[in-house]
C-alpha positions, 0 to 999 in steps of 0.5 A: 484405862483399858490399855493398863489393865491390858499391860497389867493382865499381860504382866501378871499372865508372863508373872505366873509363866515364869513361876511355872517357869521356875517351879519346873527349873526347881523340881530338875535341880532337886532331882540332880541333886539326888543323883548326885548325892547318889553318886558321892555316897558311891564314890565315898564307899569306894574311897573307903575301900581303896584308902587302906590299899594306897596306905598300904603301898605309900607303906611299902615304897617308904620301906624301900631301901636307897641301896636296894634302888641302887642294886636293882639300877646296877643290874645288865638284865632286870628280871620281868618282875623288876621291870 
C-alpha cells in the first residue's frame, strides 16, 4: 500500500511539473504570437505603401514598345541611363 501511494504521489508531483511545464510553454507561444502578429500588421502596411509602386512599374514595362527595344539593342554606345 505504501509503494502505491508513493507511485501515485510521484505521479501526480511529475502530473503537476508538466502542468507548470505547459503553462510556461503557453504563456512563451502567446508572446510570440504577438510579436509577430506586430510584425505582419508592419510588413502589411509596408506592402500597402509599395503595391502601387510595383503597379505602376508592371504599367510602365508593358507600355514599352518591341521597336523601341530593338532600337536601344541597334545602339554601338547606349548612354548611362540606358545602360
Amino acid at each position: 500500500a505504501d509503494a502505491a501511494l508513493k507511485e501515485i504521489t510521484v505521479a501526480m508531483q511529475n502530473a503537476g511539473d508538466q502542468k507548470i511545464e505547459m503553462e510556461e510553454l503557453k504563456k512563451k507561444a502567446a508572446e510570440e504570437n504577438r510579436v509577430l502578429e506586430k510584425r505582419k500588421k508592419a510588413i502589411d502596411i509596408e506592402m500597402a505603401q509599395v503595391e502601387p509602386l510595383v503597379q505602376d512599374a508592371r504599367k510602365a514595362v508593358g507600355s514599352i514598345k518591341t521597336e523601341a527595344l530593338s532600337e536601344i539593342r541597334a545602339l554601338r554606345a547606349p548612354p548611362d541611363v540606358i545602360r
